[in-house]
Structures are given as structure tokens and as C-alpha cells.
C-alpha positions in Angstrom: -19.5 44.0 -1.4 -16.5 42.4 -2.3 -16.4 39.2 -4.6 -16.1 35.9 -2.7 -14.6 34.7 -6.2 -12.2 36.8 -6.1 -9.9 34.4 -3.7 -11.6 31.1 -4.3 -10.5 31.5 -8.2 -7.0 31.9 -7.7 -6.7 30.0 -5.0 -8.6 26.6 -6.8 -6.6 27.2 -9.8 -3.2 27.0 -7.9 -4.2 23.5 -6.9 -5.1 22.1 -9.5 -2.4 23.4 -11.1 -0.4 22.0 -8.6 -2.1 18.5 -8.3 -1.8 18.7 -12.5 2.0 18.8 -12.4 2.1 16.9 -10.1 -0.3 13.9 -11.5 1.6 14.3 -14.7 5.4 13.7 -13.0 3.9 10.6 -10.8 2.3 9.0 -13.8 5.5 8.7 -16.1 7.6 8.0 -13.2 5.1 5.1 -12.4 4.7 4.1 -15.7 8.6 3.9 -15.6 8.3 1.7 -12.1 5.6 -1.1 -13.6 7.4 -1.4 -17.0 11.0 -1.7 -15.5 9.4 -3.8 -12.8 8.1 -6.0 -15.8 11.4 -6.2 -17.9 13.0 -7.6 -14.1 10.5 -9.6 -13.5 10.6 -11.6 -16.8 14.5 -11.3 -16.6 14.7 -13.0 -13.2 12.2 -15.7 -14.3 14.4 -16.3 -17.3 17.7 -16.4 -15.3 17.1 -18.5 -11.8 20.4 -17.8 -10.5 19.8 -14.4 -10.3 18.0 -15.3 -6.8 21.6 -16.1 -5.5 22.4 -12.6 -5.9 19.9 -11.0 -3.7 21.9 -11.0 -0.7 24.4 -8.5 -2.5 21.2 -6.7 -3.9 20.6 -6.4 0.4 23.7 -4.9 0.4 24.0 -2.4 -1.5 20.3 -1.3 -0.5 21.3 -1.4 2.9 24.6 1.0 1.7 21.9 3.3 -0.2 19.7 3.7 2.6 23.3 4.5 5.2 25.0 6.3 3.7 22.5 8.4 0.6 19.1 7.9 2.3 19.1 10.3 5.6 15.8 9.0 7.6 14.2 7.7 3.4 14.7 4.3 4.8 11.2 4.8 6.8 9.5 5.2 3.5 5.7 5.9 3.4 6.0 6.4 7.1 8.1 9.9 6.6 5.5 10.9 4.3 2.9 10.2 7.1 5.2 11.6 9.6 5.7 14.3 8.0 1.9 15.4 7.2 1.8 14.9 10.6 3.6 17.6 11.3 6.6 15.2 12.7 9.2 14.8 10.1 10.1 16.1 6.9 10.5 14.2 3.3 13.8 14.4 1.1 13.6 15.3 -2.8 16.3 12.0 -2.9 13.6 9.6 -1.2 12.1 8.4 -4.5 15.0 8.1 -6.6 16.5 5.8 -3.9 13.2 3.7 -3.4 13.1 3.3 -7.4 17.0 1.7 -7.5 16.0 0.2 -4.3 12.4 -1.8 -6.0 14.2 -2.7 -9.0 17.2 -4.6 -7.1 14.5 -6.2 -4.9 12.0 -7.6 -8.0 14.9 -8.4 -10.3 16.9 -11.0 -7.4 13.3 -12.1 -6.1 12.8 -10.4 -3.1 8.9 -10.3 -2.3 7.5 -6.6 -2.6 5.1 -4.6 -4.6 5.1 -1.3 -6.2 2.7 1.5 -4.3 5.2 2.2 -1.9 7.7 3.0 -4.6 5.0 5.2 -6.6 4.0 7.0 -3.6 7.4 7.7 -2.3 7.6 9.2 -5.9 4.8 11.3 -5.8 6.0 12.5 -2.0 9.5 13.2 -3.7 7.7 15.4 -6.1 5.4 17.2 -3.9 8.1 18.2 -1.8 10.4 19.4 -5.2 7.2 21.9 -5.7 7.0 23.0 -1.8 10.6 24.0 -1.6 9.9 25.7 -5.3 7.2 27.8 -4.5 8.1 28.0 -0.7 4.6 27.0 0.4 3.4 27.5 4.1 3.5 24.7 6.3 -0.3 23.7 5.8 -0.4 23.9 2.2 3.0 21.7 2.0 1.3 18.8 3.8 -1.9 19.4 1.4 0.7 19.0 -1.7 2.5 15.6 0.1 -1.3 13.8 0.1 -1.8 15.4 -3.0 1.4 13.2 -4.3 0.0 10.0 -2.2 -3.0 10.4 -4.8 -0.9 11.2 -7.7 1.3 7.6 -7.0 -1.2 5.6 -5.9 -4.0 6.3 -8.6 -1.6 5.5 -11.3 -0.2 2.8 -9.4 -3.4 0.9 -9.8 -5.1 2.4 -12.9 -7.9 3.7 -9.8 -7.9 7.6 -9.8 -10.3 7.6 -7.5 -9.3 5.5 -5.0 -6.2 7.1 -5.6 -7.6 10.5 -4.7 -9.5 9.4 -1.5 -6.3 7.5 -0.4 -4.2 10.6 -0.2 -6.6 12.1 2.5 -7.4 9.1 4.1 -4.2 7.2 4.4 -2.2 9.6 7.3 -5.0 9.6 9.6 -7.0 7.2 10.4 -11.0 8.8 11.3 -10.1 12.2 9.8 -10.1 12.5 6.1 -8.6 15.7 5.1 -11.2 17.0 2.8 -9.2 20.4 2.3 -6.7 18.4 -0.1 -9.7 16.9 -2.2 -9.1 19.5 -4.8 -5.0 18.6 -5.5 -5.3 15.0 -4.6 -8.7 14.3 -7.2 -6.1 16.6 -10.1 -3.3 14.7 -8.7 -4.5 11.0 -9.0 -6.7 11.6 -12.3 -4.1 13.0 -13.9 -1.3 10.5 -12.6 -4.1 7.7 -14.3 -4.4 9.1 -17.1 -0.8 9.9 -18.0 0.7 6.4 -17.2 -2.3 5.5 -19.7 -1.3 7.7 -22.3 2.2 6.1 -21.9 0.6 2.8 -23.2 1.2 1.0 -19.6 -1.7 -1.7 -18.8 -2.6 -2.8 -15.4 -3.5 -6.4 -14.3 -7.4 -7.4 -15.4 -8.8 -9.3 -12.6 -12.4 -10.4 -13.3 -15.4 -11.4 -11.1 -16.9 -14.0 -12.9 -20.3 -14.3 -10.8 -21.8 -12.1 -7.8 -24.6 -14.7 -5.7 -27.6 -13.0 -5.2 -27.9 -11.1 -2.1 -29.2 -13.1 0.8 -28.8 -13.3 4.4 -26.6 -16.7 3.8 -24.2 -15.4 1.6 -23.7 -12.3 3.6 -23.2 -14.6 6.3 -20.6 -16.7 4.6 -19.4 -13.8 3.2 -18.8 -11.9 6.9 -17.1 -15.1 8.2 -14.5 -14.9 5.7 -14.3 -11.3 6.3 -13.2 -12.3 9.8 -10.6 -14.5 8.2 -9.2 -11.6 6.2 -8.9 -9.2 9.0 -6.8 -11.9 11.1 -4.6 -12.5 7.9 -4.2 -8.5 8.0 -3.4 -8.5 11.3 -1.1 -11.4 11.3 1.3 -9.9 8.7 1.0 -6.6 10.0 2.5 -8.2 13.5 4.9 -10.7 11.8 6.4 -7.8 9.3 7.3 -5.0 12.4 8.3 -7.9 14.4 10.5 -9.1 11.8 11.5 -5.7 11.5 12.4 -4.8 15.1 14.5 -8.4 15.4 16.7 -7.7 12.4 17.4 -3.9 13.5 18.5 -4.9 17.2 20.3 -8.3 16.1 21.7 -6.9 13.0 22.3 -3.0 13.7 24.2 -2.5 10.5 21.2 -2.4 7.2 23.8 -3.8 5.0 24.4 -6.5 7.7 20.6 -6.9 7.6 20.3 -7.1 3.7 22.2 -9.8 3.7 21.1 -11.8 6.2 17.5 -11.0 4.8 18.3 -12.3 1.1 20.1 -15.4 2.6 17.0 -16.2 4.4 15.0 -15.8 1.0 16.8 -17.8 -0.8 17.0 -20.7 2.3 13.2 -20.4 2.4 13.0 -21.2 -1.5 14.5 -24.4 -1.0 12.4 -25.5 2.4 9.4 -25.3 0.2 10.6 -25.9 -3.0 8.9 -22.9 -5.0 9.6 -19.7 -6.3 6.0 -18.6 -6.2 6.1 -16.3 -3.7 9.2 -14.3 -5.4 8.6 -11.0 -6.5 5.4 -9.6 -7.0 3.4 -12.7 -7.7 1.1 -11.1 -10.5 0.7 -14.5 -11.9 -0.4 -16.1 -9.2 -3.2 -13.2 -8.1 -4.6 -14.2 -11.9 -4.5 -17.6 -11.0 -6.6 -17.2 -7.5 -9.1 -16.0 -10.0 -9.5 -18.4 -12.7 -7.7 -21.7 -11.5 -6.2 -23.3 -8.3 -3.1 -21.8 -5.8 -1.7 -23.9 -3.1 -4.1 -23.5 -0.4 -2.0 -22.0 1.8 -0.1 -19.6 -0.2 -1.1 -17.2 1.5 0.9 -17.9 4.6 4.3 -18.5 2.3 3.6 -14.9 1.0 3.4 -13.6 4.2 6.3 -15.1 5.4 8.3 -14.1 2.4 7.1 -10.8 2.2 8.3 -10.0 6.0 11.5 -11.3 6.0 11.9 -9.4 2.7 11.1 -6.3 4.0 11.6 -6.6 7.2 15.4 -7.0 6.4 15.7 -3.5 4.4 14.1 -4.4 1.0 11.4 -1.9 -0.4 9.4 -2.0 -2.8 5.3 -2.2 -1.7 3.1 -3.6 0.7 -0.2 -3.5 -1.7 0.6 -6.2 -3.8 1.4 -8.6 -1.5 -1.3 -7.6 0.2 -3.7 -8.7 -2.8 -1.7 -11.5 -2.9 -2.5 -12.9 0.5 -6.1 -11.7 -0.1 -6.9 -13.3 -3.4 -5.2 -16.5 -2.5 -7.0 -16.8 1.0 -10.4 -16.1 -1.0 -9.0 -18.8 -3.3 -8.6 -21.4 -0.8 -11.7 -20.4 1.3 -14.6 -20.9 -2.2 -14.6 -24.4 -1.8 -15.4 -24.4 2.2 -17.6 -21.6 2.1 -19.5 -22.6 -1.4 -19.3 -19.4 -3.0 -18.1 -18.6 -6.6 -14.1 -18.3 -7.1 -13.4 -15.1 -8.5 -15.8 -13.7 -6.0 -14.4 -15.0 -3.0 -10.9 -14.1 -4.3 -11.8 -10.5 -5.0 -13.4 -10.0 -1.9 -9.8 -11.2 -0.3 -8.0 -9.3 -2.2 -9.9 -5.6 -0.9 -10.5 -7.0 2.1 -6.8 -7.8 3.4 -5.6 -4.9 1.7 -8.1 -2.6 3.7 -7.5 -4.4 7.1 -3.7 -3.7 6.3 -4.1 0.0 4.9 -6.6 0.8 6.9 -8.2 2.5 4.6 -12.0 1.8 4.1 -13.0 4.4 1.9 -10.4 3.8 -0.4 -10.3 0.6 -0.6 -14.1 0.5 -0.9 -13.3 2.6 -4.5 -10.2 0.8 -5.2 -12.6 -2.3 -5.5 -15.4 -0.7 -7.4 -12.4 0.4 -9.8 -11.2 -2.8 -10.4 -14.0 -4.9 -10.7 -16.4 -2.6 -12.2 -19.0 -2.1 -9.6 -19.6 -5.5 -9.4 -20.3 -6.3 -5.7 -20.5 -3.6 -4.8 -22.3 -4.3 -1.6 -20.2 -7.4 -0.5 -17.1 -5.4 -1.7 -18.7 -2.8 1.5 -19.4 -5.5 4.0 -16.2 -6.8 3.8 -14.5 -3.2 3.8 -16.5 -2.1 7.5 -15.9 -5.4 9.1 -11.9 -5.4 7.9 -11.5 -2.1 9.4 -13.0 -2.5 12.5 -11.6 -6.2 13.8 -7.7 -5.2 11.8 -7.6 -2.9 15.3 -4.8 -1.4 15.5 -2.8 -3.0 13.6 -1.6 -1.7 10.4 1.4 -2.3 7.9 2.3 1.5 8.2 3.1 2.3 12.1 2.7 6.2 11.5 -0.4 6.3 10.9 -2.7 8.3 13.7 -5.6 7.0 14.7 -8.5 9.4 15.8 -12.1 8.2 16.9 -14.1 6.5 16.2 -11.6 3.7 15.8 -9.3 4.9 19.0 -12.0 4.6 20.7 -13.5 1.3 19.7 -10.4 -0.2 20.7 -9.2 1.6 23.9 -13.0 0.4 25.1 -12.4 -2.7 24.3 -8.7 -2.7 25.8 -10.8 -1.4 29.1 -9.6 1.8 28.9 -11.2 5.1 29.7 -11.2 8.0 27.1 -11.0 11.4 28.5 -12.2 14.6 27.0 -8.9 16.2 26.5 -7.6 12.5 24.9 -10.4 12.7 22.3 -9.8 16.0 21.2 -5.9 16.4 21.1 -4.2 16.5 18.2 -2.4 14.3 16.1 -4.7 11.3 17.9 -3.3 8.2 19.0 -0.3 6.9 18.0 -0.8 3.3 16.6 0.6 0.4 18.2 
């Protein structure tokens, strides 16, 4: 009888292999992504009239992206796409979203960093598949495999990291084959931007109420709140996007016009809070007071930004608009700061990612199993009433989700429309 071992072995050890190199590459390169992103950061805090310059910072994106980029400019999307079976990734995506990110933090337009990390990892991945010449199922197992690798290190969360990458493509079907590559890839990817001495942001939950049918309550009526926030920017950032590209066909046209319109929206509200990333301000929903509605300036900033060619992320603003919204919502709702503002934070993120699993971990990870069963609540109801909306339109969306919404749209579901393949497209 022959040995089952005898494929399993070399098969398991190609992909973590695999996942390894890959982890390794996506860490140093995103250690390289939040240390630069620092450096600009402080640099464009020191320097104010470096904000003046982001309309030529538009520009020259917009000339990268034309002329360099191919179909890159679609970002995470061509990674989904492409796992999809639609589309394929280019080795030159992440180098072009790096230059891209560090034009955008360092003349203040609003972004984040995941995207950036994962378009990385994707970049990566696909250096290995036309390496090794890989078939086309194991080629999409190696792209989710560099989702994990970016976003783990991203976010100092290896395991949300490694559920992200089969979670993230499509929505009610988590590819369990890639759990070996993406778990290598996103551990890994953690542990090496650690090694390079890189710290992520400590956010703290100060005090977790007791578990009662009040607070859970209180606690599912802001959940509400954060999956119309979710849904909001998710509609105001494509809509954004779709003005610009049929008003303004040319992207260097529409970098310009979208870093004019940054720095006129500065002065309307006189603050430069919503600028960048906005890591200070996330530690401040935490310990002190934000402007109670920041997070509406954020999401305005944030869509224009890019929604007129910028890149960057989508996470961090995200946790932005989350932590803040918690922020402003502790007093009404009588429930502890930091705990309001954490819940926020997952809970806008998962309504925007629309990914429940992940960012279920992604909160455990960062606040140390500390509410955990709030941190859940919030996650399922997020998911659920965020329907179809989503920051990243290529996403697929497969029961039980298509279905929740396409009953509720008073639609009927055939049999043949619940089991094709790649499920519905999202809207």
C-alpha cells in the first residue's frame, strides 16, 4: 500500500517554503513602508507647506499609474480579480504603490498603509509564480498567501493576517486550501518586520463593563452606527471615484484636481487633522477627546483623496473613522472610552472589509483578548447590515450573505444562481 505521506510531505513543505519566502520579503518591505511612512509623516508635520505641493504629488501619481502602471492603478482589486480567475497582477504593482504611498503621506493626502503592504506581498507572490511556473490554482493559493504575508505585518496581527488572505476575495467562502502558505506567510511577515525593530501603534482598552443584556444593547446600537459609517464611505469613496474618472478622464488631470480639493477642504475647516494617516488622533479617541465629528471629516478627506488617484490604504482610515465615532458615541451611550473606541475601530473596519473572521482576530490581536465577546457582537452585526457595500468592489459575494440581501432586495435565488461560480458580483 503506498504511503499517503509520500505526497503530502513534499507537497506541505513546498508551501511553507513558499509562504516562508514570501513572509520574509513582505515583512522588510513593510517594515520599509511604516518607517518611511513615519520619517514623511513627521517631515510634513514639520514643513506645512509641503501640503501645497500635493497637487503635483497627484500628478506625477497619476503619470505613474498612465504611463508605468498597466491596469496597477486598481490596486487590491487586481489582486482580487485576479484570484478570481479575472485578471492578472504585475511584478511592477508594488513598487509603484510604494512611490505612490510615500508621495501621498508626505503632501498630506489622507490614506493608510495595508493596501501598500498587500499590493507588496501580491507583487511578490506573483515574482515566485512566474519563477517556479506554478499552475493556475496554486498561483491564486500563492497571491492570498502574499495578502497574509502584507497584511499580518502590516498590523503586527499574524493571525488575522493569515485568515484575511482566504477570507478577503470572497466573501462566504474562505479558501481553507491556502491556510498552510497564508498562516507561513503572515507569521513570518510578523515576525520579520519585528526583527527589523519596527513597532506598531499600542492602543489599550482601559475597562471592559461586565456582560449584561444593557450593555450588549448599547453596545449593538452603536454597532448599527458603525455599519452605516461603513457603508457611508464605502458609497461616498466609489462615488467619488466614478465622478472624477468621467469628469476628469485624464488621472494626472484627476490628481490634481484631487490635491486642490485637499488642500481647499483644509482651510474650510481649519485643521490638518485629518491629513495623512491620523495615528495621533486614533491614540487620542482612546485616552482623550477628538472633535466629535471627525469622523465625517475623515471620511470626506479620505474619498476625495483616493478617489482622485492617491493610494496608499483604506485600513487606517477605517480605524480612524471607527475609533473616533466610538469616541464621540461613550458619552451618549455611557460606556467606557477606550472600549467604545475599540469596538469602532473593528467594527467599521469589518463593515468596510467585510471581513468578519479577520477582523474578529485582528481585534483579539490588538487588544489582547480583551472583549472578546463585544469585539464578536459587533463583528456579526457589521457584516450583516454593511450589505453590500464594501471599500473593495471586487470582491464576490457567495451565500449566505448574497442571499440575505437579494431576499431582502425581494429577489428570488435560483438553484443554478446559488451554486455558480465566482458568486455575485458586489454592487
Amino acid at each position: 500500500m503506498k504511503n499517503p505521506y509520500s505526497f503530502f510531505a513534499p507537497l506541505l513543505l513546498r508551501w511553507v517554503v513558499c509562504g516562508a519566502v514570501i513572509g520574509a520579503a513582505a515583512g522588510s518591505t513593510t517594515a520599509l513602508l511604516i518607517t518611511m511612512n513615519d520619517l514623511l509623516g513627521e517631515t510634513r508635520e514639520a514643513h506645512g507647506w509641503l501640503l501645497f505641493l500635493l497637487p503635483a504629488g497627484g500628478v506625477f501619481i497619476g503619470a505613474l499609474y498612465k504611463y508605468l502602471g498597466k491596469n496597477s492603478a486598481k490596486g487590491n482589486n487586481l489582486i482580487f480579480d485576479d484570484i478570481n480567475g479575472k485578471e492578472k497582477v504585475h511584478l511592477r504593482m508594488g513598487p509603484l504603490v510604494y512611490i505612490g504611498t510615500f508621495i501621498t503621506v508626505l503632501f498630506g493626502g489622507s490614506t493608510g498603509r495595508e493596501g501598500a503592504a498587500v499590493q507588496m506581498g501580491g507583487s511578490i507572490a506573483e515574482a515566485l509564480n512566474r519563477l517556479f511556473r506554478l499552475s493556475p490554482v496554486d498561483r491564486r493559493i500563492l497571491l492570498m498567501s502574499g495578502i497574509s504575508g502584507g497584511f499580518g505585518a502590516a498590523f503586527g496581527a499574524p493571525a488575522a493576517g493569515t485568515v484575511f488572505g482566504m477570507e478577503v476575495s470572497s466573501l462566504g467562502k474562505v479558501k481553507y486550501e491556502a491556510i498552510i502558505p497564508c498562516f507561513t506567510a503572515s507569521f513570518i511577515g510578523h515576525f520579520t518586520t519585528a526583527g527589523w525593530g519596527v513597532e506598531h501603534e499600542l492602543l489599550i482598552i482601559k475597562h471592559v463593563p461586565e456582560l449584561t443584556f444593557p450593555t450588549a444593547g448599547k453596545v449593538i446600537a452603536a454597532a448599527l452606527l458603525f455599519s452605516l459609517v461603513s457603508m457611508m464611505y464605502s458609497k461616498l469613496r466609489h462615488g467619488t471615484q466614478r465622478f472624477s474618472e468621467k469628469h476628469f478622464k485624464h488621472p494626472m488631470l484627476r490628481g490634481f484636481i484631487g490635491g486642490t480639493a485637499i488642500i481647499i477642504l483644509v482651510y474650510l475647516i481649519d485643521s490638518r487633522i485629518y491629513l495623512g494617516r491620523g495615528l495621533e488622533t486614533i491614540e487620542a479617541a482612546f485616552d482623550g477627546s477628538v472633535p466629535p465629528f471627525a469622523f465625517l471629516g475623515k471620511m470626506l478627506f479620505t474619498a476625495v483623496t483616493l478617489g482622485s488617484g492617491f493610494v496608499g490604504g483604506e485600513a487606517i482610515p477605517l480605524f480612524f473613522m471607527g475609533s473616533t465615532l466610538g469616541n464621540t458615541l461613550a458619552e451618549l451611550l455611557q460606556l467606557p472610552v477606550s472600549f467604545l473606541a475599540a469596538l469602532g475601530l473593528i467594527g467599521v473596519f469589518c463593515g468596510g472589509a467585510n471581513t468578519p473572521l479577520a477582523a474578529l482576530l485582528l481585534g483579539i490581536e490588538m487588544f489582547h483578548g480583551k472583549g472578546i465577546e463585544y469585539i464578536l457582537l459587533v463583528c456579526v452585526i457589521t457584516y450583516i447590515f454593511s450589505g453590500r457595500n464594501g471599500v473593495w468592489p471586487s470582491q464576490t459575494i457567495y451565500e449566505p450573505k448574497s442571499r440575505l440581501w437579494s431576499v431582502q432586495e425581494g429577489k428570488t435565488i435560483t438553484k443554478e444562481e446559488r451554486e455558480q461560480s465566482p458568486g455575485q458580483k458586489r454592487i
